[in-house]
Residue frames relative to the residue before (quaternion, step in Angstrom):
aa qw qx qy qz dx dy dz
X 1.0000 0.0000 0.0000 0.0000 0.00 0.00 0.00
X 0.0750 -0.7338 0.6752 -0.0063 3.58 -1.50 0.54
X 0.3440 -0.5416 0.7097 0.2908 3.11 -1.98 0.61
X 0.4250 -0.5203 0.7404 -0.0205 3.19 -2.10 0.97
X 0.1355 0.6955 -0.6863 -0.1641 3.65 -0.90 0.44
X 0.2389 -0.8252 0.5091 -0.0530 3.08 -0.61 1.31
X 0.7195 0.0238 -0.0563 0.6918 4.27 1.17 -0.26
X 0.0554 -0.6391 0.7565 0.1274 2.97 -1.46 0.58
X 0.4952 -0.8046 0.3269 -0.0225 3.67 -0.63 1.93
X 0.0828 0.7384 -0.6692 -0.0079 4.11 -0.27 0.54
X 0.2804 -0.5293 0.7814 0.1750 2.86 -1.58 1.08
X 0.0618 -0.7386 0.6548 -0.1479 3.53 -1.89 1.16
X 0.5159 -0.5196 0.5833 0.3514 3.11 -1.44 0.32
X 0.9070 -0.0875 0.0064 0.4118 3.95 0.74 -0.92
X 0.5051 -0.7782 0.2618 0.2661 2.96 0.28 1.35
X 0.5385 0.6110 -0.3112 0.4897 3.41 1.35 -1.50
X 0.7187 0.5778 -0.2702 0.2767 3.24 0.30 -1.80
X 0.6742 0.6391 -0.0385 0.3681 3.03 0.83 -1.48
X 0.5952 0.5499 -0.0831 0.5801 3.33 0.81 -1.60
X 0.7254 0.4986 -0.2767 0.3855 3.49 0.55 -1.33
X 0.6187 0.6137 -0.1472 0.4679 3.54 1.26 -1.34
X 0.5903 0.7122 -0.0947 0.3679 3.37 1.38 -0.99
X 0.6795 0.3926 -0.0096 0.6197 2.92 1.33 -2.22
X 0.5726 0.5926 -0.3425 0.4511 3.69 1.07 -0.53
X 0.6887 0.3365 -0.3005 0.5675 3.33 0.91 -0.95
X 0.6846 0.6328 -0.0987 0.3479 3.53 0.54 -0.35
X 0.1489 0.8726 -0.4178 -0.2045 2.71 2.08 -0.76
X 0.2479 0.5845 -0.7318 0.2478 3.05 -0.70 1.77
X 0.2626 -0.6179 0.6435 0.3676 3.10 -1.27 -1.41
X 0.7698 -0.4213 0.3812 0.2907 3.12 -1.67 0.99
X 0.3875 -0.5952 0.6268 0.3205 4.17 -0.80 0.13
X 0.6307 -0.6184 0.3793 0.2754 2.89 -1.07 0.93
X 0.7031 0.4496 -0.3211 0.4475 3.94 0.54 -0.61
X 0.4985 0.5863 -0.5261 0.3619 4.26 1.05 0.28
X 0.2926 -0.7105 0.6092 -0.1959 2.17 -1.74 1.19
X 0.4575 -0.5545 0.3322 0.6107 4.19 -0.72 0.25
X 0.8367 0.3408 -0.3101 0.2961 3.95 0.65 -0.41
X 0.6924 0.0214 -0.2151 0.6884 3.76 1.28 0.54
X 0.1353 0.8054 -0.5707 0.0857 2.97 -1.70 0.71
X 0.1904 -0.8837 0.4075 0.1294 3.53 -0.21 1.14
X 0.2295 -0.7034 0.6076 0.2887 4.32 -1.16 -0.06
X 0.8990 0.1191 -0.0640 0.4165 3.59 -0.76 0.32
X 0.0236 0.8969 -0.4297 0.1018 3.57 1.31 0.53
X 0.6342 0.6933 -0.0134 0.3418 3.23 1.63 -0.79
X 0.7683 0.4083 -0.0559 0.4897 2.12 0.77 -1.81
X 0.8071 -0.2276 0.3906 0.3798 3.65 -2.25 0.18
X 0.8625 0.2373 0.0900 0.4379 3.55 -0.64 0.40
X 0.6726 -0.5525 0.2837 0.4023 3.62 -1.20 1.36
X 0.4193 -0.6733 0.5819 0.1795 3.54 -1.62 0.97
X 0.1927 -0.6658 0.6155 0.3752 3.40 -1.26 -0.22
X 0.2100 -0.7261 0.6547 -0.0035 3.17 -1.82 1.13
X 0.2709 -0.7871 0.5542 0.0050 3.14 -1.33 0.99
X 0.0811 -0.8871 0.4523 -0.0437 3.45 -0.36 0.99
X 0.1417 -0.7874 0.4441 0.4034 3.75 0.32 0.42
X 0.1983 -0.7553 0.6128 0.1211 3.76 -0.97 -0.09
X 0.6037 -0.6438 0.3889 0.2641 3.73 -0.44 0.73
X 0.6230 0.4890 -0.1461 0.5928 3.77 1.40 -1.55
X 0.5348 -0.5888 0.5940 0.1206 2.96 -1.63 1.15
X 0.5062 -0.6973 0.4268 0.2745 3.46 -0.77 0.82
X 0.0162 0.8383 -0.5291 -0.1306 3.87 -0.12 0.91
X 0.7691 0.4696 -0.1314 0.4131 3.63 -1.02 0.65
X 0.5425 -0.5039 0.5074 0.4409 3.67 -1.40 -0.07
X 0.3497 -0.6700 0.5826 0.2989 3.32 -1.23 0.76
X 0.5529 -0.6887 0.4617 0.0827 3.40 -1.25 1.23
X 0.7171 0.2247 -0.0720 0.6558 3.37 1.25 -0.12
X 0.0881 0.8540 -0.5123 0.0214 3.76 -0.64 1.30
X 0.6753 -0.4025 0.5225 0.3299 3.57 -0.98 -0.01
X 0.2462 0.7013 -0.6641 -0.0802 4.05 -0.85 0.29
X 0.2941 -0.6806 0.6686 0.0573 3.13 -1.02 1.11
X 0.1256 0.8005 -0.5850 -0.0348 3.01 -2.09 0.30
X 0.0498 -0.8102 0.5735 -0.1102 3.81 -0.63 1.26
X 0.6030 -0.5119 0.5514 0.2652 3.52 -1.78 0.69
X 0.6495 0.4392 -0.3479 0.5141 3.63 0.83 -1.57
X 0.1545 0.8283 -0.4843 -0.2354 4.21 0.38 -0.07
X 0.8357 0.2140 -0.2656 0.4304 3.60 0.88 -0.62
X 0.1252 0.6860 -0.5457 0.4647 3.47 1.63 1.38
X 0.8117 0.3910 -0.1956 0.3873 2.94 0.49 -1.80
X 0.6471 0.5638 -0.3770 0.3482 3.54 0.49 -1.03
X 0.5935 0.4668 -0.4259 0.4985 3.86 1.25 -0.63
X 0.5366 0.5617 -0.5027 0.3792 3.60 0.65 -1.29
X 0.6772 0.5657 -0.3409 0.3242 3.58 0.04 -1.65
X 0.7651 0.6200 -0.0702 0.1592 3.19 0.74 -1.48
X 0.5269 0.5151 -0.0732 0.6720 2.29 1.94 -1.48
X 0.4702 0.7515 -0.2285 0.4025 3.80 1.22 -0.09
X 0.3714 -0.7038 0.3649 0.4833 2.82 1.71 -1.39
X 0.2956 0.7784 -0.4399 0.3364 3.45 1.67 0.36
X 0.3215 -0.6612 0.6664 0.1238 3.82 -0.84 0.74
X 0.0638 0.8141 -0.5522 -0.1681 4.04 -0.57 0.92
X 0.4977 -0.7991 0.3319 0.0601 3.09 -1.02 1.68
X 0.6753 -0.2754 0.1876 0.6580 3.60 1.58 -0.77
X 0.3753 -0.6834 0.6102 0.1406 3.91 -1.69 0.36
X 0.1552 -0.7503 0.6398 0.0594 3.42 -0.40 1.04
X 0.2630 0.6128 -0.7416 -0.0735 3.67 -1.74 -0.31
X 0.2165 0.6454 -0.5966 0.4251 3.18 -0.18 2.25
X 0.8713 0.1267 -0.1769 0.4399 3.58 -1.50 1.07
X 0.5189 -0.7464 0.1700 0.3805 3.14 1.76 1.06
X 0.4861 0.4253 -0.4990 0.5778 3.59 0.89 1.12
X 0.3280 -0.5715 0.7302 0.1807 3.77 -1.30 0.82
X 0.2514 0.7461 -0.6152 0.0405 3.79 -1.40 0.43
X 0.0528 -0.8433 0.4723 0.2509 3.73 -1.09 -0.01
X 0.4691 -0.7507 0.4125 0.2149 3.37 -0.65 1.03
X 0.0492 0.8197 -0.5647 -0.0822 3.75 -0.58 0.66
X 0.3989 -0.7001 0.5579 0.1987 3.60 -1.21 -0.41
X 0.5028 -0.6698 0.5021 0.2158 3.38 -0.50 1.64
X 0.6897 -0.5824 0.2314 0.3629 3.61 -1.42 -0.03
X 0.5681 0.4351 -0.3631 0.5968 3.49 1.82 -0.11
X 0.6999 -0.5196 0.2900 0.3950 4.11 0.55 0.90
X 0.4746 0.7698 -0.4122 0.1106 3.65 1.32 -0.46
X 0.4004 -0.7890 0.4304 0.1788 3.93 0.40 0.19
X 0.1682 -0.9050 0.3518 -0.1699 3.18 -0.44 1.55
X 0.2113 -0.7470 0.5212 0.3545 3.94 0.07 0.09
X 0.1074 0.5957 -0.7723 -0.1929 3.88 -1.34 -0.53
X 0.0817 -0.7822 0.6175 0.0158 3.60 -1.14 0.57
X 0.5614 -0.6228 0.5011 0.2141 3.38 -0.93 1.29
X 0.2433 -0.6943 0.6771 -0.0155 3.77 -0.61 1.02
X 0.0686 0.7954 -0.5930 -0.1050 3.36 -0.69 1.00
């Protein structure tokens, strides 16, 4: 027997919304079956999806679990994101990797890391 990670889960205000921002950064696209109250990115594809779930409760706090990303194009990418609707939160260059952390449109907190 094995485990499978198969989604990696946001709670949201709109799933659509969300999801959409996601696949943007991702250049993907949303799965066909999202909606404002679930919605998945790469359902398809090799390897864990992202799911969106609305949830009633405001998000309180740092999320405890994040996303690290990473790209050659790095401050290509960091506008793309931005321009996305990404919020950038601070720039690190610590533990011998340079990265900058931003924050999707529901505050969730993200890595992007410079690939050299």
């Amino acid at each position: 027997m094995s485990i499978t990670l198969e989604h990696v889960v946001f709670d949201c205000k709109n799933a659509a919304e969300l999801a959409a921002f996601w696949a943007g950064v991702l250049n993907s696209s949303v799965d066909a079956e999202g909606n404002e109250f679930f919605a998945t990115v790469n359902k398809e594809a090799d390897g864990p999806a992202l799911m969106f779930i609305q949830v009633p409760e405001e998000r309180a706090g740092k999320n405890r679990l994040h996303l690290d990303l990473s790209t050659t194009g790095w401050a290509e990418e960091i506008d793309r994101i931005v321009g996305l609707g990404a919020k950038r939160v601070g720039e690190f260059d610590e533990y011998g990797a340079h990265w900058v952390t931003l924050a999707d449109p529901e505050g969730n907190v993200f890595d992007l890391a410079e690939q050299k």
